[in-house]
mmCIF file of the N, C-alpha and C atoms, coordinates in Angstrom:
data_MODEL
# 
_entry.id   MODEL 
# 
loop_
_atom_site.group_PDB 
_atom_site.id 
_atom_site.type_symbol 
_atom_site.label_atom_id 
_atom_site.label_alt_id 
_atom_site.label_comp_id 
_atom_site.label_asym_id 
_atom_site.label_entity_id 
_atom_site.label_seq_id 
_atom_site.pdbx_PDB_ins_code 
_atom_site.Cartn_x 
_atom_site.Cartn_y 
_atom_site.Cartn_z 
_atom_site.occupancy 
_atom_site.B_iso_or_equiv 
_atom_site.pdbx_formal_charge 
_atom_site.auth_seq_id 
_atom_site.auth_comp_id 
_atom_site.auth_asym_id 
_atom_site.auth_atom_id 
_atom_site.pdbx_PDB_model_num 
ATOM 1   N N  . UNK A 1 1  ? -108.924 -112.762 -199.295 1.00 0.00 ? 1  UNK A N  1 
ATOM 2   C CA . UNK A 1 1  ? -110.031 -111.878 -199.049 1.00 0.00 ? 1  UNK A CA 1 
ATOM 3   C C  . UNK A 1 1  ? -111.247 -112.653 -198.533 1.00 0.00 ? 1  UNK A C  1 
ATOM 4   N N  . UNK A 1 2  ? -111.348 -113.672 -198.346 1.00 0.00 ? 2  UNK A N  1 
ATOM 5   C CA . UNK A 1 2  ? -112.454 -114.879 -198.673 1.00 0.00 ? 2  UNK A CA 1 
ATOM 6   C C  . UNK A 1 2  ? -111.924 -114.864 -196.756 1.00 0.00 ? 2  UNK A C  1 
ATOM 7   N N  . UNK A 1 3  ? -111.210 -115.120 -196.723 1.00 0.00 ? 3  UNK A N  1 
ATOM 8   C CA . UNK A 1 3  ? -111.049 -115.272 -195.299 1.00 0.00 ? 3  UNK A CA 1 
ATOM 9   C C  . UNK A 1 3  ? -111.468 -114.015 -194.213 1.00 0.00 ? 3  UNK A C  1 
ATOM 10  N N  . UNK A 1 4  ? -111.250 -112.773 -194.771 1.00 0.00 ? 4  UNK A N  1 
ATOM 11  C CA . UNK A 1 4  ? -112.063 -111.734 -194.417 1.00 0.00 ? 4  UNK A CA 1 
ATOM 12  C C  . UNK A 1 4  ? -113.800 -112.098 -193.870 1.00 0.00 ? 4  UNK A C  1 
ATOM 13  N N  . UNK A 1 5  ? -114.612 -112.572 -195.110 1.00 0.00 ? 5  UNK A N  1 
ATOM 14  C CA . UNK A 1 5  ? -115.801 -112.485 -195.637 1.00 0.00 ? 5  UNK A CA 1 
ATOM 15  C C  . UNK A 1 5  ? -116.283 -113.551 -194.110 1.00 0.00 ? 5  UNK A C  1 
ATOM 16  N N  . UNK A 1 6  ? -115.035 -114.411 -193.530 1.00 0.00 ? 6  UNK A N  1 
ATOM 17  C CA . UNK A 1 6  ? -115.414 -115.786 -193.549 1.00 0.00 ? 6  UNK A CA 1 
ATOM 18  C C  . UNK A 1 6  ? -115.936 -115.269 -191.691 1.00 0.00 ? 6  UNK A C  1 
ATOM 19  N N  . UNK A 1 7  ? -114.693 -114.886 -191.092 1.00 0.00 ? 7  UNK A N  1 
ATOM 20  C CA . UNK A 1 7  ? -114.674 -114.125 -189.869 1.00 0.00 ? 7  UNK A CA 1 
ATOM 21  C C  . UNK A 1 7  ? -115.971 -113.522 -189.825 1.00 0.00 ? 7  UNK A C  1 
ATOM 22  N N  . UNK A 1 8  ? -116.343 -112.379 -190.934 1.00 0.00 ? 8  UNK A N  1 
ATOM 23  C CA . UNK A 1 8  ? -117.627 -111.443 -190.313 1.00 0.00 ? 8  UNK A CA 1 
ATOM 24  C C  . UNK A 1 8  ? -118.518 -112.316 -190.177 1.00 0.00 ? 8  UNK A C  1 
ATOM 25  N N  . UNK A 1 9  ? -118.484 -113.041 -190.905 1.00 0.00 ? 9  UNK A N  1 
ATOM 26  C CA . UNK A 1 9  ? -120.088 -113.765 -191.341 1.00 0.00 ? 9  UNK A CA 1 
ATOM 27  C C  . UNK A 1 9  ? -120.157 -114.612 -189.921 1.00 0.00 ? 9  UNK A C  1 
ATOM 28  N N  . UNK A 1 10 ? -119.051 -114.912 -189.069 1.00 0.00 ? 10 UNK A N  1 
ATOM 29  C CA . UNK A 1 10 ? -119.570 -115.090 -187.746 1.00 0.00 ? 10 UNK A CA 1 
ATOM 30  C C  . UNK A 1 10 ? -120.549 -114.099 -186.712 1.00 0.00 ? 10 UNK A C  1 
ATOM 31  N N  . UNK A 1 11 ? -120.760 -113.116 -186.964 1.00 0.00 ? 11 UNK A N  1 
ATOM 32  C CA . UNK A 1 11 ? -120.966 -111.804 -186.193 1.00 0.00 ? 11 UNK A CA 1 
ATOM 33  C C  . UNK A 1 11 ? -122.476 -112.334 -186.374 1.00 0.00 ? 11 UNK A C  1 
ATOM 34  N N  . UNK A 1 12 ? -123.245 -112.789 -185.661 1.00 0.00 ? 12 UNK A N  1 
ATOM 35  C CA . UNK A 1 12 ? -124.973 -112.482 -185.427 1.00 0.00 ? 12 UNK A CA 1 
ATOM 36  C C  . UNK A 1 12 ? -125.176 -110.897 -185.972 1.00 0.00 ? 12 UNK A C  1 
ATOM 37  N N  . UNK A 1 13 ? -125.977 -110.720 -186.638 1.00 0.00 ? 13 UNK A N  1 
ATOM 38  C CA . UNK A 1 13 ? -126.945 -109.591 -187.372 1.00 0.00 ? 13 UNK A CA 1 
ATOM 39  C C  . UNK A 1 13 ? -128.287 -109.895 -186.425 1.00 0.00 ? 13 UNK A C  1 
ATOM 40  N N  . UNK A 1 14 ? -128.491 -108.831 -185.457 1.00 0.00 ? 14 UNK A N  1 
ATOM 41  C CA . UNK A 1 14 ? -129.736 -108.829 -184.993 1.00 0.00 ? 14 UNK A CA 1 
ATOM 42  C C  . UNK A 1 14 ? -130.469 -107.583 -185.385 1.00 0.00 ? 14 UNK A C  1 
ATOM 43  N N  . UNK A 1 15 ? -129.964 -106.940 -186.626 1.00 0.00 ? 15 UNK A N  1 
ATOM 44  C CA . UNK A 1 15 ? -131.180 -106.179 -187.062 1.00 0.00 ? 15 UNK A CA 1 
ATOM 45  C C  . UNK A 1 15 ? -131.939 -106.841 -187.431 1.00 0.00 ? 15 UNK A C  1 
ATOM 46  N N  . UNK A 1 16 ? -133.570 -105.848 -187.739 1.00 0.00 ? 16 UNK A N  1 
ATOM 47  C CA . UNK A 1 16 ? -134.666 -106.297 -187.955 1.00 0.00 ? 16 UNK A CA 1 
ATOM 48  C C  . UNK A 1 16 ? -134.822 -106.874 -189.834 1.00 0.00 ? 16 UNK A C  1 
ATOM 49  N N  . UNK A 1 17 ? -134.951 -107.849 -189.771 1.00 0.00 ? 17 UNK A N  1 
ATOM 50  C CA . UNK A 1 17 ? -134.520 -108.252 -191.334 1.00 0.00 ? 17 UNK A CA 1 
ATOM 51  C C  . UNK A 1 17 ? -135.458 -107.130 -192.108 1.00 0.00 ? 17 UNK A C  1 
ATOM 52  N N  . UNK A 1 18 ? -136.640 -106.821 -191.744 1.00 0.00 ? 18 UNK A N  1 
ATOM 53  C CA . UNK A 1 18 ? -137.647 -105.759 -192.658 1.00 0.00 ? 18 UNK A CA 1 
ATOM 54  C C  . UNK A 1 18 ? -137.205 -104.709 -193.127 1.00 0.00 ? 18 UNK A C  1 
ATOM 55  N N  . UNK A 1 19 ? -135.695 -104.456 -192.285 1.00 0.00 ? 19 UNK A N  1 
ATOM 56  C CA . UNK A 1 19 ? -135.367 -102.770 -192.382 1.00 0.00 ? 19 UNK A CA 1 
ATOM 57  C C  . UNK A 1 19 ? -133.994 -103.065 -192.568 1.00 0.00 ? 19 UNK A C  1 
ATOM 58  N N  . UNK A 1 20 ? -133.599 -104.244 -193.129 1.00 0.00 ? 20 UNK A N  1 
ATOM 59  C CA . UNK A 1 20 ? -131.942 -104.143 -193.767 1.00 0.00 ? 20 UNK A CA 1 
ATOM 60  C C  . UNK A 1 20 ? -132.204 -104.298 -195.490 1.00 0.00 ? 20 UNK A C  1 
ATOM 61  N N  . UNK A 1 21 ? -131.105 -103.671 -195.617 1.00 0.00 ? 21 UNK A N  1 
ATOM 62  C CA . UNK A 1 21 ? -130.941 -102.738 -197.100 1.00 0.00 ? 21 UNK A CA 1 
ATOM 63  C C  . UNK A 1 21 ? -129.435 -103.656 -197.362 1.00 0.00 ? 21 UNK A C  1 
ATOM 64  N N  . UNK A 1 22 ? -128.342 -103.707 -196.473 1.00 0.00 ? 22 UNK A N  1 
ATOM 65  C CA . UNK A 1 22 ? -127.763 -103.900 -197.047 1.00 0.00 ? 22 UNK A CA 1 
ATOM 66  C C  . UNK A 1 22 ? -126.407 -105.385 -195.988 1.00 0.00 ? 22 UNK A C  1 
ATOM 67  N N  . UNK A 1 23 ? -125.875 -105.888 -196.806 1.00 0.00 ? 23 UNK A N  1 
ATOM 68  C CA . UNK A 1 23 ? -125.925 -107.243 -195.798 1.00 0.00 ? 23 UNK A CA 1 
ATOM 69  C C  . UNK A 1 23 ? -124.874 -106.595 -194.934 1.00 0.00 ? 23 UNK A C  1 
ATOM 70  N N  . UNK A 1 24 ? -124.984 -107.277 -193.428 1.00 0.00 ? 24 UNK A N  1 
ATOM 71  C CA . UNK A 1 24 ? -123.533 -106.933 -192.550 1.00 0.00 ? 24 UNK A CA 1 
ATOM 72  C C  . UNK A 1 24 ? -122.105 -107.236 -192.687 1.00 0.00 ? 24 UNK A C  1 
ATOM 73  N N  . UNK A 1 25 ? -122.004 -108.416 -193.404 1.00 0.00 ? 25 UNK A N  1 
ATOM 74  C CA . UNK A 1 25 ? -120.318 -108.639 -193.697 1.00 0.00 ? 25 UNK A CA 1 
ATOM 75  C C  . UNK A 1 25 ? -120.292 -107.371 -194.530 1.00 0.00 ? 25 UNK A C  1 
ATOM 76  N N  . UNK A 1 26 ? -120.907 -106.787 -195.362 1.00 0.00 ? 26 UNK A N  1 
ATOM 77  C CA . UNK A 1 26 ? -120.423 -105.725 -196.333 1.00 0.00 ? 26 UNK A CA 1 
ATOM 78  C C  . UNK A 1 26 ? -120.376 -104.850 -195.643 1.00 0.00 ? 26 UNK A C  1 
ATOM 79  N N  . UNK A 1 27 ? -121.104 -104.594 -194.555 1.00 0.00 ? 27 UNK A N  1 
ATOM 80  C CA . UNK A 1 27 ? -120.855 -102.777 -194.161 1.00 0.00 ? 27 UNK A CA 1 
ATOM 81  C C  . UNK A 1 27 ? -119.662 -103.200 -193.247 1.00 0.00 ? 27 UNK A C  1 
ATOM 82  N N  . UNK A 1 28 ? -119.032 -104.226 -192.581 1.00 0.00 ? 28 UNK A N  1 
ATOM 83  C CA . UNK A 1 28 ? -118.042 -104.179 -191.717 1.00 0.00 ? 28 UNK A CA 1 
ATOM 84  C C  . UNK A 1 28 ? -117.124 -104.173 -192.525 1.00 0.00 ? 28 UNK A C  1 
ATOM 85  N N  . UNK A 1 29 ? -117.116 -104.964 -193.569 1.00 0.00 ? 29 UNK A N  1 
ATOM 86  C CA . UNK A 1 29 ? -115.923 -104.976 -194.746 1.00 0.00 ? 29 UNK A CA 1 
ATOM 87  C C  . UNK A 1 29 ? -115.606 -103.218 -195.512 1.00 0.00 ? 29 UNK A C  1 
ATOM 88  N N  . UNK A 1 30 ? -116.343 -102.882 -195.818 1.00 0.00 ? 30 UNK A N  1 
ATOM 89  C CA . UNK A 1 30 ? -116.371 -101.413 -196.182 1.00 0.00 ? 30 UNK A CA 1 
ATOM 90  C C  . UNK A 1 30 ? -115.735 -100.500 -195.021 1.00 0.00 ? 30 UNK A C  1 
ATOM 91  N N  . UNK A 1 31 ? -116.394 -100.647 -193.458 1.00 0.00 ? 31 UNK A N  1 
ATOM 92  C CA . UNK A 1 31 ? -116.081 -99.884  -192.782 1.00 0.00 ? 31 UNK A CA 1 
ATOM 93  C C  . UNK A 1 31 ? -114.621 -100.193 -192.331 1.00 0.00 ? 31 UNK A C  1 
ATOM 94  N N  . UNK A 1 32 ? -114.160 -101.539 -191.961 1.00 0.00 ? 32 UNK A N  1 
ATOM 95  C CA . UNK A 1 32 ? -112.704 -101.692 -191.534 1.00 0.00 ? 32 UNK A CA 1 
ATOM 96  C C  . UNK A 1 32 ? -111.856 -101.289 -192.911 1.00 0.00 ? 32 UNK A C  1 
ATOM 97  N N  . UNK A 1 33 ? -112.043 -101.141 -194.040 1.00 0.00 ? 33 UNK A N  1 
ATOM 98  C CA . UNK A 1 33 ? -111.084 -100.782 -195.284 1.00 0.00 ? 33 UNK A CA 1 
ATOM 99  C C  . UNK A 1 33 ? -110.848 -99.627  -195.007 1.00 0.00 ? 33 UNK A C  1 
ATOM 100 N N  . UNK A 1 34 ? -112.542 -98.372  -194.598 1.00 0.00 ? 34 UNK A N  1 
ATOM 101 C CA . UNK A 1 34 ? -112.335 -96.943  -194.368 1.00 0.00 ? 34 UNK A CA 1 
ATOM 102 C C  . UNK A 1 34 ? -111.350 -96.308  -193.584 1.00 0.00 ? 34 UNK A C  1 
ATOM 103 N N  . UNK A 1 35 ? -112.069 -97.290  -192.189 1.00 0.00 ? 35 UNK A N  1 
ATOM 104 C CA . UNK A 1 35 ? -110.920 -96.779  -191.227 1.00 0.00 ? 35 UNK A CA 1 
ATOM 105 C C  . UNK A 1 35 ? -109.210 -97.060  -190.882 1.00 0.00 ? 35 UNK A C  1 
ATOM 106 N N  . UNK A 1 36 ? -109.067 -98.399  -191.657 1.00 0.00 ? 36 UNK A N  1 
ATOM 107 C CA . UNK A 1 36 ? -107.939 -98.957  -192.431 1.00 0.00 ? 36 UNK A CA 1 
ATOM 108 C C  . UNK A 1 36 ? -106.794 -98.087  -193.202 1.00 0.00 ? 36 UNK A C  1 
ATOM 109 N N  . UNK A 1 37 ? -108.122 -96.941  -193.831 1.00 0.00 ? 37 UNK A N  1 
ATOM 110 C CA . UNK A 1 37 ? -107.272 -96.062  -194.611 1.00 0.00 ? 37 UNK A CA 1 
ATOM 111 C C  . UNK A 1 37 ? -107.611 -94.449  -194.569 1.00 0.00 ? 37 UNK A C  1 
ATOM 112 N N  . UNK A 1 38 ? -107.569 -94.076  -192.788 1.00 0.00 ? 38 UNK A N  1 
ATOM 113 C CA . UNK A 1 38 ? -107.833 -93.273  -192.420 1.00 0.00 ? 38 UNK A CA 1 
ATOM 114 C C  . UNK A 1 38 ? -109.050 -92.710  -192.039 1.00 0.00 ? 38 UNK A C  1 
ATOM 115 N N  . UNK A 1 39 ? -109.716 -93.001  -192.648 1.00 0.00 ? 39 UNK A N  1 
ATOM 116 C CA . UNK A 1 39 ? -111.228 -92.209  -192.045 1.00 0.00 ? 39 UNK A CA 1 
ATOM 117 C C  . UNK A 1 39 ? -111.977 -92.381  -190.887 1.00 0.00 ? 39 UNK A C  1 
ATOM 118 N N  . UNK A 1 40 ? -112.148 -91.044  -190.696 1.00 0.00 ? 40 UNK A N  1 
ATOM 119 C CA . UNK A 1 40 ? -113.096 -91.642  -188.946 1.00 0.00 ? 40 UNK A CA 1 
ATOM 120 C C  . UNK A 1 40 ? -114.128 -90.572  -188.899 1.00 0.00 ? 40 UNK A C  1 
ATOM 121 N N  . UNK A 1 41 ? -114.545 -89.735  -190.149 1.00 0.00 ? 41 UNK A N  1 
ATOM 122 C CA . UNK A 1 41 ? -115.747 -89.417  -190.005 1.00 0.00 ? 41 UNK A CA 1 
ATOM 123 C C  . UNK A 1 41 ? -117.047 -89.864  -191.127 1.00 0.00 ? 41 UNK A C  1 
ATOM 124 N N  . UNK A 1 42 ? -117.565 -90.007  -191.009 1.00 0.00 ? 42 UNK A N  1 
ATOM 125 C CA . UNK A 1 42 ? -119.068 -90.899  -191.528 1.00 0.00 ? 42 UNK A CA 1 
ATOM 126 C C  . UNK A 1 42 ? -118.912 -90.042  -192.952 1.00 0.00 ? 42 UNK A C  1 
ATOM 127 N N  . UNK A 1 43 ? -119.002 -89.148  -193.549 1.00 0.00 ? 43 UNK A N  1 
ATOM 128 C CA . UNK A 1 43 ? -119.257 -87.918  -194.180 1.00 0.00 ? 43 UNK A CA 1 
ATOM 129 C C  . UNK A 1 43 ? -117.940 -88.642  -195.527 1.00 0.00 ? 43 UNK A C  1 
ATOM 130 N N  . UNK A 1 44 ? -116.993 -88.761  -194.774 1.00 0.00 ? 44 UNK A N  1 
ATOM 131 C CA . UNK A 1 44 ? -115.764 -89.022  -195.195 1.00 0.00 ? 44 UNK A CA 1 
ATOM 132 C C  . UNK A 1 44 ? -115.494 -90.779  -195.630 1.00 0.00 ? 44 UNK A C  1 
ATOM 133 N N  . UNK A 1 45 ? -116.421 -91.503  -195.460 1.00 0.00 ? 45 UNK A N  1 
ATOM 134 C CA . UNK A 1 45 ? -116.106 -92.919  -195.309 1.00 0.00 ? 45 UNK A CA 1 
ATOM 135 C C  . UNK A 1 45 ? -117.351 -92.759  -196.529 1.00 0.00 ? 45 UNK A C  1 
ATOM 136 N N  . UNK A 1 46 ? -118.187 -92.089  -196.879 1.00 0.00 ? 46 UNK A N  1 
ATOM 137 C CA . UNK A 1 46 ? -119.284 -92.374  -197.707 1.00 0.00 ? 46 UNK A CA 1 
ATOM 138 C C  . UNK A 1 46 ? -118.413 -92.038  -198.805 1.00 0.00 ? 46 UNK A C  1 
ATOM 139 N N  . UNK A 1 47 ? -117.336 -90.941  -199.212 1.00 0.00 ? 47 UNK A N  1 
ATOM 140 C CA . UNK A 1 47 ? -116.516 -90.720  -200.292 1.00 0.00 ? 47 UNK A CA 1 
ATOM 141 C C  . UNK A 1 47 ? -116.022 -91.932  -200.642 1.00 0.00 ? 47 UNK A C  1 
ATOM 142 N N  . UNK A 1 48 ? -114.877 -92.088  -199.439 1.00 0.00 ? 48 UNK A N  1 
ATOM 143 C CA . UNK A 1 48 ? -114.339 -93.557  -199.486 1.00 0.00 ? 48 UNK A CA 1 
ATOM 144 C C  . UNK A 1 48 ? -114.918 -94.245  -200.439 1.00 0.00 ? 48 UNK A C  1 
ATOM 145 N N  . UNK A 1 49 ? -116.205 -94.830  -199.863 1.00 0.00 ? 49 UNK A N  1 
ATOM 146 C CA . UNK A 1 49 ? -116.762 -96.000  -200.463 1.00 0.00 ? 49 UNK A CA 1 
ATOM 147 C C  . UNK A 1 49 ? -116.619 -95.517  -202.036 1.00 0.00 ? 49 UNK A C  1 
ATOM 148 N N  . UNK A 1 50 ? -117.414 -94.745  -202.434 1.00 0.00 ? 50 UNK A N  1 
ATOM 149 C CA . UNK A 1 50 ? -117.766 -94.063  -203.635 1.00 0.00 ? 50 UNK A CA 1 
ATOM 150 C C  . UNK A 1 50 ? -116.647 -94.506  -204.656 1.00 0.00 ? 50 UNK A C  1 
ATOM 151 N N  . UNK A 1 51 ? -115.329 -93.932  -203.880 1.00 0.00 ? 51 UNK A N  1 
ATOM 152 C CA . UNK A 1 51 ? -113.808 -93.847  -204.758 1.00 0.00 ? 51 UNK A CA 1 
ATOM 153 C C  . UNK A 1 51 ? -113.459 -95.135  -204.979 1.00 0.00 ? 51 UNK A C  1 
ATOM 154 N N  . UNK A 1 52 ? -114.002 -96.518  -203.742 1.00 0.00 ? 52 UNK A N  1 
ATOM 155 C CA . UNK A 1 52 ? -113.182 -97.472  -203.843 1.00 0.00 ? 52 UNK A CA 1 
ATOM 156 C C  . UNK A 1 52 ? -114.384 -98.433  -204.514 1.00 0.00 ? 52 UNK A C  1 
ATOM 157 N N  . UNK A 1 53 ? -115.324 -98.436  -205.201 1.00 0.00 ? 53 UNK A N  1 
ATOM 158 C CA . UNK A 1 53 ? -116.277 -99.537  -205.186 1.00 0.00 ? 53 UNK A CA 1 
ATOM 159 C C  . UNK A 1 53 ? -116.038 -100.432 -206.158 1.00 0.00 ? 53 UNK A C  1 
ATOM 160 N N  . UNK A 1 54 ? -115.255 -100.277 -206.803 1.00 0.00 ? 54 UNK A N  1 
ATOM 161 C CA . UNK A 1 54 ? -114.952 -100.958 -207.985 1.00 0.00 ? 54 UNK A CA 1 
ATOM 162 C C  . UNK A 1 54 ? -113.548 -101.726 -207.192 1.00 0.00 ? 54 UNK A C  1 
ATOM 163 N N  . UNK A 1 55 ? -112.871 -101.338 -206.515 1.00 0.00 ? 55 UNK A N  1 
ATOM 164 C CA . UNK A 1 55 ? -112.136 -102.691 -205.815 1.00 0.00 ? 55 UNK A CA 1 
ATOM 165 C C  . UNK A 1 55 ? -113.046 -103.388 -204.472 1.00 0.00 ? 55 UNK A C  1 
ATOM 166 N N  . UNK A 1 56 ? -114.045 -102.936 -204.599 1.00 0.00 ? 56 UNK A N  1 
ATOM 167 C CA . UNK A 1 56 ? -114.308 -103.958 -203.441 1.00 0.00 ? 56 UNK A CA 1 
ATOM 168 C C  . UNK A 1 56 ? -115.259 -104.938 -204.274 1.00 0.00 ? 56 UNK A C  1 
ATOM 169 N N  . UNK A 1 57 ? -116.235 -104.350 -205.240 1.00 0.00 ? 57 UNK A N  1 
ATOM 170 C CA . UNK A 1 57 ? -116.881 -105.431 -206.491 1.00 0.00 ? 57 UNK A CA 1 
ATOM 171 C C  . UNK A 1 57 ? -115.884 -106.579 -206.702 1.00 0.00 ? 57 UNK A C  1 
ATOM 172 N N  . UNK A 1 58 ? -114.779 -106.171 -206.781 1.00 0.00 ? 58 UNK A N  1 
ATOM 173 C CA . UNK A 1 58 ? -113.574 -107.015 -207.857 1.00 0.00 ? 58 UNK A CA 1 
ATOM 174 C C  . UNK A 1 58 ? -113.189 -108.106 -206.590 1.00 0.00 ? 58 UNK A C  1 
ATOM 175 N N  . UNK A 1 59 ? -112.641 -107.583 -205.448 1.00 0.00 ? 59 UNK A N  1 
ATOM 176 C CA . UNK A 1 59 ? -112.214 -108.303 -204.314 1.00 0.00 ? 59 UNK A CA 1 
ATOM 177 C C  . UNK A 1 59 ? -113.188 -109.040 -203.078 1.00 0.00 ? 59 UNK A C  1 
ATOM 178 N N  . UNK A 1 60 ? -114.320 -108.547 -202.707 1.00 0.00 ? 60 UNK A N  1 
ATOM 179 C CA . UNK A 1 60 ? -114.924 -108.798 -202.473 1.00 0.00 ? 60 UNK A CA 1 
ATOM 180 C C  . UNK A 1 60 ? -116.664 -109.219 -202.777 1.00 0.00 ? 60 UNK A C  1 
ATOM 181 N N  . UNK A 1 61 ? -116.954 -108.888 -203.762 1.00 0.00 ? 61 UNK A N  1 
ATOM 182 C CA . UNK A 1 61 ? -118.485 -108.767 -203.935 1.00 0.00 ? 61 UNK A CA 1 
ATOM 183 C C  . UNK A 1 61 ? -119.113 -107.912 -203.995 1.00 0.00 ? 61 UNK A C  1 
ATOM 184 N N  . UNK A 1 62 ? -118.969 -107.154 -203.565 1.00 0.00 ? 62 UNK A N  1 
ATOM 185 C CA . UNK A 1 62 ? -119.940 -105.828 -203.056 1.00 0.00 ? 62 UNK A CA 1 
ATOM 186 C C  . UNK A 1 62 ? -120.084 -105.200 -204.190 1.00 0.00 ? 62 UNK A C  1 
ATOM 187 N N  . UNK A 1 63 ? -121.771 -104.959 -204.079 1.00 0.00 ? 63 UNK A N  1 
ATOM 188 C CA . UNK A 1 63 ? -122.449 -104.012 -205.630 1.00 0.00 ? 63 UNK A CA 1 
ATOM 189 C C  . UNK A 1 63 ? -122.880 -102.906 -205.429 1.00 0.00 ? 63 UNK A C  1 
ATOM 190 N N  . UNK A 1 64 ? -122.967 -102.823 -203.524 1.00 0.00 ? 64 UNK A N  1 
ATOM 191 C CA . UNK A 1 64 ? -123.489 -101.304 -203.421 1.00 0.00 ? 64 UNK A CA 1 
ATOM 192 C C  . UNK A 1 64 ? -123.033 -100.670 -201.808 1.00 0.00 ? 64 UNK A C  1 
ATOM 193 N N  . UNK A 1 65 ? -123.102 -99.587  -201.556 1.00 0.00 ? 65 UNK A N  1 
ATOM 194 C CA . UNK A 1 65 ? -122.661 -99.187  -200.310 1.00 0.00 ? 65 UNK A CA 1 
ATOM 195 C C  . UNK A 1 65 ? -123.692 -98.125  -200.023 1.00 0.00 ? 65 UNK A C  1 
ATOM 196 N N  . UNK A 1 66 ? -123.730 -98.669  -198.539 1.00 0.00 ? 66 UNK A N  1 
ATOM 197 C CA . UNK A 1 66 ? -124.391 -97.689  -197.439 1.00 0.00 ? 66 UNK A CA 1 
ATOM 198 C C  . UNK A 1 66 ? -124.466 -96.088  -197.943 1.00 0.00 ? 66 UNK A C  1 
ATOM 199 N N  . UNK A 1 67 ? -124.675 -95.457  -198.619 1.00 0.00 ? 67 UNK A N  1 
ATOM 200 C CA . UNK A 1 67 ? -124.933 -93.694  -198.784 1.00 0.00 ? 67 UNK A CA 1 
ATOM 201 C C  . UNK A 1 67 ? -126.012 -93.250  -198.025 1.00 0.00 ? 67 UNK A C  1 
ATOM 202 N N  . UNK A 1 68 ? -126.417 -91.651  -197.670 1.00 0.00 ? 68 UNK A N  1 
ATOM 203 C CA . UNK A 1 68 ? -127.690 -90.850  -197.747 1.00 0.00 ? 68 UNK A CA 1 
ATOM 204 C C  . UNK A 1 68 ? -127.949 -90.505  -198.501 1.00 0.00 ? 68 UNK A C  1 
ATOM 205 N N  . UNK A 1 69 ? -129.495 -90.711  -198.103 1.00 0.00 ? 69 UNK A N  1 
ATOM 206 C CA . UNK A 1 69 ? -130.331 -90.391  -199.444 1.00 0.00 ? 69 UNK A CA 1 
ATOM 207 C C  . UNK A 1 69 ? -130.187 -88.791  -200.112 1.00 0.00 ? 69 UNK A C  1 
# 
């Protein structure tokens, strides 16, 4: 899983650091699992997360995911 983490963390983040909430290896890691396991609408990938957060804490790190407010 570490090798996952290792790839994104190549990806430049050129958001504006003032207005990130949440880091980019995590939302790509979250989003390739979603669509990994079917989902391809936004609405539907926020469940996802919800259902899976406790394996991605365990496997990856992650303490929180992208939702609306």
């Amino acid at each position: 899983m570490e090798e996952i983490r290792k790839k994104f963390s190549q990806i430049k983040d050129m958001r504006h650091a003032g207005y990130v909430e949440h880091n980019l290896v995590d939302v790509l890691i979250l989003v390739m699992g979603s669509v990994a396991s079917g989902m391809t609408e936004l609405a539907d990938m926020m469940v996802y997360f919800a259902s899976k957060i406790d394996f991605y804490r365990e496997h990856f790190g992650i303490e929180k995911y992208p939702s609306k407010p």
